[in-house]
C-alpha positions as CSV (number, residue, x, y, z in Angstrom):
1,X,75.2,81.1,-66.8
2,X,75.2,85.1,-65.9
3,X,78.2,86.5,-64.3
4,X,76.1,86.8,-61.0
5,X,76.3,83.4,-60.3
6,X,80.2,83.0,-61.7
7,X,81.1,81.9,-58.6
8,X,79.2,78.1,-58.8
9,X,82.3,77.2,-61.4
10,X,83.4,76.3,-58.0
11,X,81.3,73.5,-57.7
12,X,81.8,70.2,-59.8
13,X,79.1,70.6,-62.8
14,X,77.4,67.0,-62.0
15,X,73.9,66.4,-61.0
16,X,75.7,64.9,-57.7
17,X,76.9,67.9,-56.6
18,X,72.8,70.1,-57.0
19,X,72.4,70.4,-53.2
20,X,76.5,71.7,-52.9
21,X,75.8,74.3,-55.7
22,X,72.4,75.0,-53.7
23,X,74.4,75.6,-50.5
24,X,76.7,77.6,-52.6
25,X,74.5,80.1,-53.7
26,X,72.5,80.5,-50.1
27,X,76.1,81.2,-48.7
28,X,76.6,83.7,-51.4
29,X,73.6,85.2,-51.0
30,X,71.7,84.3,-48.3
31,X,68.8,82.7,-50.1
32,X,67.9,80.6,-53.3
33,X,66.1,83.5,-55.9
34,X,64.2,82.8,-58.3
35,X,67.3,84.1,-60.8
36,X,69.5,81.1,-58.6
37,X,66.7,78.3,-59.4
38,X,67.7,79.2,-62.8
39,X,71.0,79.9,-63.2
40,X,71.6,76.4,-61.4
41,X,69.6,74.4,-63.3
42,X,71.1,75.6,-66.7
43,X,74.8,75.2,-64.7
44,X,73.6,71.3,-64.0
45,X,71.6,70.6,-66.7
46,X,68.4,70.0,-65.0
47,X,65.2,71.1,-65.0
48,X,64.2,74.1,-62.9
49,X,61.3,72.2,-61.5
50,X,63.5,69.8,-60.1
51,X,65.9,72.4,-58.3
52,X,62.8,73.5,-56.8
53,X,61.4,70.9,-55.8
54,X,65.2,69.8,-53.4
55,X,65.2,73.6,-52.3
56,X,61.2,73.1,-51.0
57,X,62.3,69.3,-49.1
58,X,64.8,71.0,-47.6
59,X,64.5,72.8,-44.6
60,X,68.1,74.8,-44.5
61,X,67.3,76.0,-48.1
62,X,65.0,79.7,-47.6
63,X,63.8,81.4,-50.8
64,X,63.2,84.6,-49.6
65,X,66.1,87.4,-48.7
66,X,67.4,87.5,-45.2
67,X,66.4,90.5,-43.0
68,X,69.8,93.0,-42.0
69,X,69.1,91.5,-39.0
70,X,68.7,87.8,-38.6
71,X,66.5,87.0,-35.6
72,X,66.8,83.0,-34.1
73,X,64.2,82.4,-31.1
74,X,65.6,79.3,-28.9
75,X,62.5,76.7,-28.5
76,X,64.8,74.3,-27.0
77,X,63.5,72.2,-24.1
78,X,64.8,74.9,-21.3
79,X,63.9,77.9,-23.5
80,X,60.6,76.3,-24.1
81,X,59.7,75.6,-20.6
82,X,61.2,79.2,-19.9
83,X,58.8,80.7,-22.5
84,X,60.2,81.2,-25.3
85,X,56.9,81.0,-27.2
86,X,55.8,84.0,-25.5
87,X,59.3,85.5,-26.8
88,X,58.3,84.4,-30.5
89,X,55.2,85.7,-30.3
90,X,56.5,89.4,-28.5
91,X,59.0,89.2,-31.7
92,X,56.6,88.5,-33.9
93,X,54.0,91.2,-33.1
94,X,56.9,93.9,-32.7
95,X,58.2,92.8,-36.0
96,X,54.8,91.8,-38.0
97,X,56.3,88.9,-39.4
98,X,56.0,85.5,-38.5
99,X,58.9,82.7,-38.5
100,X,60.5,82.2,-41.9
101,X,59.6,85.7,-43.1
102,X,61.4,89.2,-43.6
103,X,59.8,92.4,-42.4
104,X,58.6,95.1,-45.1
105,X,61.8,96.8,-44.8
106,X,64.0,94.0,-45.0
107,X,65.4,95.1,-41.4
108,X,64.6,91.7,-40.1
109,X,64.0,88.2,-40.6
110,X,62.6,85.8,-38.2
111,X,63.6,82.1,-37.2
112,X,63.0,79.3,-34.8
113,X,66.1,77.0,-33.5
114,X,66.3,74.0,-32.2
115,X,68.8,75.4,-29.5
116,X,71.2,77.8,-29.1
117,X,73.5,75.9,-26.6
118,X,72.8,79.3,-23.7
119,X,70.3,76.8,-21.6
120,X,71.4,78.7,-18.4
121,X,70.3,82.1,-20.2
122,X,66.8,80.7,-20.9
123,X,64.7,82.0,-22.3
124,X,67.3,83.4,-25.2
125,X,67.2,84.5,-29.1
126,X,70.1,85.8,-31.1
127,X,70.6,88.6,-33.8
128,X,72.7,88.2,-36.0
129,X,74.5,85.8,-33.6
130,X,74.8,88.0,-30.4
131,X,73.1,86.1,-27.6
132,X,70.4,87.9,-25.9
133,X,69.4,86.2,-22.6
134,X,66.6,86.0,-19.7
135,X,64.5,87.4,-22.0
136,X,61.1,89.1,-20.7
137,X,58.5,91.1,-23.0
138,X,59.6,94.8,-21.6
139,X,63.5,93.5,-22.2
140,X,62.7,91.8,-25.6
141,X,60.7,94.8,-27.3
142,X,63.8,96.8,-25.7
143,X,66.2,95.3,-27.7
144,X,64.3,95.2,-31.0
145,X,63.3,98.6,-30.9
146,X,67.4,99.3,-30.0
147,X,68.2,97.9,-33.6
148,X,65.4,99.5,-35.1
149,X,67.0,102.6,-34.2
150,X,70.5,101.4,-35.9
151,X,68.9,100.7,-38.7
């Protein structure tokens, strides 16, 4: 195993524990590379094919790298009725990505949730955590364009 990934000694070295050293490395570094599919299937002793075939079932698993900013659109039942598809689709076309992607840059990455527990502030997204709420197209591109700026 490469020093990279030195830090998975911290998880028990049993085919039991493929999904803990999976969450491991995505904590680490914010996805599963193709260098990770690797490393952890020499660390357990399985086949690569068969890491990824658990990262690909799994949903909370994203092989690609995260954007600086990491951008969650609410399509709860209150954000939804509020809009918040128009608000993914404003994101989306500022951003030219689509959900589960990173822009060219690697500024931003792009995410639907389930919900983000702000149902009075609906329609709402996050970056990077910070709640962003009553959103409208003028306000949304706004706010985008604000971290843009910050780089």
């Amino acid at each position: 195993m490469s020093d990279k990934f030195a830090y998975l000694s911290s998880v028990e070295r049993s085919r039991t524990y493929l999904i803990k050293g999976l969450q491991t490395v995505q904590a680490h570094d914010g996805y599963i590379s193709d260098a990770a599919i690797e490393a952890i299937a020499a660390y357990f002793s399985v086949p690569p094919v068969d890491v990824e075939g658990v990262v690909s079932f799994y949903a909370q698993f994203k092989r690609t790298r995260p954007g600086k900013y990491k951008v969650a659109v609410c399509d709860g039942t209150a954000c939804h009725i509020k809009g918040s598809i128009s608000i993914l689709e404003w994101v989306g076309t500022e951003l030219g990505i689509k959900p589960g992607q990173t822009d060219r840059d690697g500024l931003f990455s792009l995410e639907t949730v389930a919900c983000l527990g702000c149902c009075s502030l609906a329609p709402v997204m996050s970056i990077n955590g910070k709640v962003y709420g009553k959103l409208d197209r003028k306000g949304t591109v706004k706010i985008l364009k604000e971290y843009r700026k910050n780089g």
